[in-house]
Residue frames as qw, qx, qy, qz and C-alpha x, y, z in Angstrom:
[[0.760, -0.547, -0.330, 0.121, 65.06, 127.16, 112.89],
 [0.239, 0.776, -0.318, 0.489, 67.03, 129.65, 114.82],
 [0.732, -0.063, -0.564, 0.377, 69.46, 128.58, 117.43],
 [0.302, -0.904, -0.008, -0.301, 69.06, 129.95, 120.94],
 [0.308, 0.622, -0.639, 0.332, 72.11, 130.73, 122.77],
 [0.590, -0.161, -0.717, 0.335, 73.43, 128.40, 125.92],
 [0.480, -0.720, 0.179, -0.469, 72.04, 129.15, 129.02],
 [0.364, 0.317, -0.806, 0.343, 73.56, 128.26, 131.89],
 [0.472, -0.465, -0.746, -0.072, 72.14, 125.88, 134.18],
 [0.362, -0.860, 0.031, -0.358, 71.01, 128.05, 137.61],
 [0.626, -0.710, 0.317, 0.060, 73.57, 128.15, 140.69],
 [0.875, 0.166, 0.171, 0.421, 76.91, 127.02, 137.98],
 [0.105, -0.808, 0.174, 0.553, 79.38, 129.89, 138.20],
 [0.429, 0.854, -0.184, -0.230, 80.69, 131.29, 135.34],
 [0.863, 0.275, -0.003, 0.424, 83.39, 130.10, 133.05],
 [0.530, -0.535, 0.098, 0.651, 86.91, 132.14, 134.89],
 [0.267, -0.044, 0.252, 0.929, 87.43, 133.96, 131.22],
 [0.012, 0.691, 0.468, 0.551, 84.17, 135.98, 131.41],
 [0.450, -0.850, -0.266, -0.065, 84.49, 136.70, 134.36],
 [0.516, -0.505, 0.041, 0.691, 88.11, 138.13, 134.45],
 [0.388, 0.351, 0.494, 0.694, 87.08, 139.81, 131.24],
 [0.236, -0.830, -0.377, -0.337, 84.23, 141.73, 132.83],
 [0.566, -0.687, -0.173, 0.421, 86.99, 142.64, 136.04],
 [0.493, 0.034, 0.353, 0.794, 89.39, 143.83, 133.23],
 [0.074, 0.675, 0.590, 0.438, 86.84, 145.82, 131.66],
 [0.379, -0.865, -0.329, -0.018, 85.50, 147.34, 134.50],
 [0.550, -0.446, -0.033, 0.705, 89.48, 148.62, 136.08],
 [0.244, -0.139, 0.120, 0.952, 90.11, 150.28, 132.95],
 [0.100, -0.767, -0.489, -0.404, 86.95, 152.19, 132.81],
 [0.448, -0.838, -0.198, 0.239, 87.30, 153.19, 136.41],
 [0.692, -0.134, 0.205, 0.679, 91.21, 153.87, 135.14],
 [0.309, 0.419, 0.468, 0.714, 89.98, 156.14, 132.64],
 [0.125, -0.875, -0.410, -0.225, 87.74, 158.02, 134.42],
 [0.590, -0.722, -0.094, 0.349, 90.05, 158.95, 137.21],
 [0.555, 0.309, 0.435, 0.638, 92.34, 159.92, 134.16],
 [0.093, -0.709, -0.362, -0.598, 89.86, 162.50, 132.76],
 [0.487, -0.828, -0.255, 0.113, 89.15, 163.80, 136.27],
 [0.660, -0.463, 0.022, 0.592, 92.66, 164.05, 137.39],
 [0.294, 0.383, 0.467, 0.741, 93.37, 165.87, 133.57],
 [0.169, -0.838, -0.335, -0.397, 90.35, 168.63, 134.39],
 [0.565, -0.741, -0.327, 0.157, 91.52, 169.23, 137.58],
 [0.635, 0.090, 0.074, 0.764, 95.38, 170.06, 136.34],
 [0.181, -0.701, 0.014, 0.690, 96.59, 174.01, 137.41],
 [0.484, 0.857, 0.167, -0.057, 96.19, 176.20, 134.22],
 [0.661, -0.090, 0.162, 0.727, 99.68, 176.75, 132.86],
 [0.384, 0.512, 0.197, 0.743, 99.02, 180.05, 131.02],
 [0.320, -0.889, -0.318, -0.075, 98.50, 181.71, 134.46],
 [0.516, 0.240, -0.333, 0.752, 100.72, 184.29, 135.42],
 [0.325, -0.663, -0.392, 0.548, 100.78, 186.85, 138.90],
 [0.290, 0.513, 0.027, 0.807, 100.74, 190.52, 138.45],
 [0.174, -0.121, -0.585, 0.783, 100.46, 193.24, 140.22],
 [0.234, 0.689, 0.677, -0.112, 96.89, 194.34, 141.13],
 [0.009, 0.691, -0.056, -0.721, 97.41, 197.69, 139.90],
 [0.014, 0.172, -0.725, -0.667, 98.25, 196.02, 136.25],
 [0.179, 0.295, 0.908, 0.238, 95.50, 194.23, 136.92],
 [0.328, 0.748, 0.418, -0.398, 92.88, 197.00, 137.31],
 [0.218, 0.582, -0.320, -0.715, 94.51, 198.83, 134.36],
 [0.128, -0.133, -0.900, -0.395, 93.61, 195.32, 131.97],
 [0.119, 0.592, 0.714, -0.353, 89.72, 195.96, 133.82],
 [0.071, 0.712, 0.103, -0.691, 89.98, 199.57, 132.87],
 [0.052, 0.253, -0.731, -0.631, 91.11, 198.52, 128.98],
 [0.884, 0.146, 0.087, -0.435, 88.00, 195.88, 129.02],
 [0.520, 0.382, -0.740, -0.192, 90.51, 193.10, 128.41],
 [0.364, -0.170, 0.793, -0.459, 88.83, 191.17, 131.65],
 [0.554, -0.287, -0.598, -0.503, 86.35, 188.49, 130.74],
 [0.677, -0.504, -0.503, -0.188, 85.85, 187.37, 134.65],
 [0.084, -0.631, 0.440, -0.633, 86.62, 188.25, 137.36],
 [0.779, -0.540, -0.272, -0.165, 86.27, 185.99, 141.27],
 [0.076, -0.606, 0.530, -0.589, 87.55, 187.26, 144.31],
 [0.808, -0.365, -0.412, 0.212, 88.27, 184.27, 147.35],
 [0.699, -0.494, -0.076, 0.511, 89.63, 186.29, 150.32],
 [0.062, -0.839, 0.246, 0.481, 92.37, 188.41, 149.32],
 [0.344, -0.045, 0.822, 0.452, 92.97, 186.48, 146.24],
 [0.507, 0.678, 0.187, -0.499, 91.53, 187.75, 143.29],
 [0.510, -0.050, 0.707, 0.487, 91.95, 185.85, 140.15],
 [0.449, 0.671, 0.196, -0.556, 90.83, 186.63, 136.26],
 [0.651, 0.294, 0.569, 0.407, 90.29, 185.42, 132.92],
 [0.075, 0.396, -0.365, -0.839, 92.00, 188.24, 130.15],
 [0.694, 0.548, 0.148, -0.443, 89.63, 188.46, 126.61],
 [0.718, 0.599, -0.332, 0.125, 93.01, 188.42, 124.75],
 [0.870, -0.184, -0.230, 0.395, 96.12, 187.23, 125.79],
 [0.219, -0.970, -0.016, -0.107, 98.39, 189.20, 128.50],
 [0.660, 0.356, -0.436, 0.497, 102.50, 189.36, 127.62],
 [0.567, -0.768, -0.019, 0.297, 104.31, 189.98, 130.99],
 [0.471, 0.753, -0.412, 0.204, 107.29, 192.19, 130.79],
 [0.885, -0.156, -0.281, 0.338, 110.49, 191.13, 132.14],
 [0.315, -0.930, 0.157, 0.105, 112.77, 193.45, 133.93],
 [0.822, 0.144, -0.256, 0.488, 116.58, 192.77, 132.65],
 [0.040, 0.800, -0.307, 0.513, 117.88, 195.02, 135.17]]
């Protein structure tokens, strides 16, 4: 004989710890997602300015992998990595 679980009669609200369990639940999910989101969205640290002139001469090497131009802004992903120099003068 196999025991079926308790229903609850119709129109009887819930017992208070299933139902702050299921609010609890639910925040940090939403918590998490917005997390992850916020995380993807984060500015690339290994980006650096140059001048465009360096930059056509990395195009001309083939060390571009992409290229996308917004306006007068023109960004780009290198194949390998690209050392700035520093000036000590």
């Amino acid at each position: 004989m196999s025991q079926q679980p308790r229903q609850q009669p119709p129109g009887q609200p819930r017992p208070k710890g299933q139902s702050a369990f299921h609010w609890t639940t639910l925040i940090l999910v939403a918590a998490f997602a917005f997390l992850i989101f916020y995380l993807s969205k984060s500015p690339n640290t290994n980006a650096v300015s140059l001048p465009y002139s360096k930059f056509l001469q990395q195009i001309d090497a083939g060390n571009v992998a992409s290229v996308t131009m917004q306006g007068q802004k023109i960004t780009g992903t290198f194949k390998s990595s690209y050392v700035v120099s520093v000036d000590s003068s």
